[in-house]
C-alpha positions in Angstrom: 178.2 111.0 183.2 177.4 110.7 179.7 177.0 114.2 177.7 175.9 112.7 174.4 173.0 114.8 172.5 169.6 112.8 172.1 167.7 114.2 169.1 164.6 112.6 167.7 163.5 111.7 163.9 161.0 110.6 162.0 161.3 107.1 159.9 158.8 106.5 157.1 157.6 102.7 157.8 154.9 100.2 157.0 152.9 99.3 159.7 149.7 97.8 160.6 147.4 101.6 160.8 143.8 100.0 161.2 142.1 97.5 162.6 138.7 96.2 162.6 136.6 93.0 163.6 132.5 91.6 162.7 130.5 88.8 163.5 128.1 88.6 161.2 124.3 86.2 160.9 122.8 85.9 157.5 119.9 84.1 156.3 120.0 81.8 153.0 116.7 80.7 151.1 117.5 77.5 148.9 114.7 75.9 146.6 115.2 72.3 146.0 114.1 70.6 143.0 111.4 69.0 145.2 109.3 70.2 148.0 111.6 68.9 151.3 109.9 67.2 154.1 112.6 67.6 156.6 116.2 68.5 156.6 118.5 66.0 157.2 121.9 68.2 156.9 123.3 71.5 156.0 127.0 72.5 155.5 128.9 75.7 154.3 131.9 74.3 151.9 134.5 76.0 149.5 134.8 79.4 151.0 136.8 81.5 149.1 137.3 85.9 150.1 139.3 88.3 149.6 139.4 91.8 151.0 139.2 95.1 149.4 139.9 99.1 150.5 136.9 100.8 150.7 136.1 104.7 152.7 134.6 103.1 155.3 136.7 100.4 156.4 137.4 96.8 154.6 134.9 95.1 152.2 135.4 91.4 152.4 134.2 89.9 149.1 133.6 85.9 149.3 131.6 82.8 147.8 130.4 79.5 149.4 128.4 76.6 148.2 125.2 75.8 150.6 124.6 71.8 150.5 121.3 70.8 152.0 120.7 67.1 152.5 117.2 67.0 152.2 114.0 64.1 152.1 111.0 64.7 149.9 108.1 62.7 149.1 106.8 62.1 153.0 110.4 60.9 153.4 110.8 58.4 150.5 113.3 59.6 148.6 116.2 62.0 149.4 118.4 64.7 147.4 121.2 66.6 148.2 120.6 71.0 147.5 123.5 73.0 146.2 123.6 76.6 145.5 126.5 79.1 145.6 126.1 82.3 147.5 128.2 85.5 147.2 128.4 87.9 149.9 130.3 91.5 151.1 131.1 92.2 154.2 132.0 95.6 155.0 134.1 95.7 158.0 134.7 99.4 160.1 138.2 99.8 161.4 137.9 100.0 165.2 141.5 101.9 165.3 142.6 103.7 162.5 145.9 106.1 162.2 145.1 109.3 160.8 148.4 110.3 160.1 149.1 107.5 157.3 150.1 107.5 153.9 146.5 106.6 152.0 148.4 106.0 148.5 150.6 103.0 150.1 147.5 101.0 152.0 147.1 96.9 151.6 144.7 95.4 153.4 144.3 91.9 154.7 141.6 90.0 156.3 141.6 86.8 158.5 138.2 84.4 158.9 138.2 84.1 162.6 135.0 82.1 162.1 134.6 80.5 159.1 130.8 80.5 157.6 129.0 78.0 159.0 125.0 76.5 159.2 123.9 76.8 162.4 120.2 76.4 161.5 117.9 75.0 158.8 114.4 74.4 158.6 111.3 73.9 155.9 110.5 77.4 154.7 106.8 78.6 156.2 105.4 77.9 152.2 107.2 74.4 152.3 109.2 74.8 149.1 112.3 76.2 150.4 114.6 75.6 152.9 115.8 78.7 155.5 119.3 78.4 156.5 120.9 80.8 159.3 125.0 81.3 158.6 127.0 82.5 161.0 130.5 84.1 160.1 133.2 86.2 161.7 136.4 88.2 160.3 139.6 90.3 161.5 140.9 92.7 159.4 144.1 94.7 158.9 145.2 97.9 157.3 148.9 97.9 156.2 150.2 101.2 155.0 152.8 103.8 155.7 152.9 106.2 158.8 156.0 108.5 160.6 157.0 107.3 163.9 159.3 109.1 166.1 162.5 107.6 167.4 165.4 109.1 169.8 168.8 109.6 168.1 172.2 109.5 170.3 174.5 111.5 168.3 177.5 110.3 169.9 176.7 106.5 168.8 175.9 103.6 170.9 178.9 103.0 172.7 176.7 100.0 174.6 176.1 98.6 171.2 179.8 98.2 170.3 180.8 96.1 173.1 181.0 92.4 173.2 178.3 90.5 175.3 179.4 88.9 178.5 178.5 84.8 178.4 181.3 83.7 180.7 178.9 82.8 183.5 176.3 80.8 181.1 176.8 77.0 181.4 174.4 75.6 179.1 172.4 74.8 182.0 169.1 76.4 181.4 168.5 75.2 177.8 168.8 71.5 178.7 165.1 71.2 179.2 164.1 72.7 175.6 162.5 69.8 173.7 164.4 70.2 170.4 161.7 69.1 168.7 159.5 72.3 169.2 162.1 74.1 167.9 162.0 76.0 164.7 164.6 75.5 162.3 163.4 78.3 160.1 163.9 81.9 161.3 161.1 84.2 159.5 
């Protein structure tokens, strides 16, 4: 029987103290250069963000170009809309740690859906073109917090010793396809 003294103590660390998630549906108004007659296409390209602390949560502060293939002219001629929208996003954490350190926080954020057109049609005047964006993002709060951990005073006697691999053969890693493994450890 073992009559070492287990105390605990706090550690200062960085770890990940909020979390938050939103799916978001915006609607776009382009005006061509020319009244469209129908919509041929519509893509989201060059999406660019970056996220940002704010009280309430994470702002997520992006770009990305709207390009509308369009016809014109009772569908003579066609043209190709571009316009650049901006956008913020603020995110609420879900979980949040009260007990960190607010002067140490980074934050991160993760497009689990990148924007993307899932609908255009002819505005109702017939000048414009409506366009309905989907997009979706995961955020993170880094910062630093206490944790708790147990402390053997006497040491860790079970660390000290040497590991036991008389009995191991080889035999269960002869399956492993080498090629799946990773040659870099992180």
């Amino acid at each position: 029987m073992s009559t070492t003294h287990r105390e605990c103590r706090e550690i200062i660390t960085k770890a990940v103290c909020g979390k938050g998630r939103k799916f978001s549906q915006v609607t776009h108004t382009v005006t061509p250069p020319h009244a469209p007659s129908s919509i041929l296409g519509a893509w989201v390209i060059n999406h660019e963000y970056e996220a940002v602390k704010s009280n309430d949560g994470v702002e997520v502060v992006g770009t990305y170009d709207i390009n509308i293939w369009y016809s014109y002219d009772r569908n003579k001629s066609t043209e190709v809309a571009k316009e650049t929208v901006s956008y913020v996003d603020l995110i609420p954490l879900s979980y949040l740690d009260p007990k960190h350190r607010v002067s140490t926080v980074e934050v991160s954020a993760l497009a689990t859906q990148d924007p993307n057109c899932v609908e255009a049609n002819v505005s109702s005047s017939g000048k414009g073109v409506v366009i309905r964006v989907e997009r979706e993002f995961q955020v993170e709060m880094v910062a630093e917090t206490k944790v708790c951990v147990l402390v053997c005073s006497g040491g860790c006697d079970d660390l000290d010793k040497e590991a036991d691999f008389d009995g191991d053969d080889g035999s269960d890693y002869e399956d492993l396809d080498p090629d799946l493994l990773d040659d870099e450890v992180d």
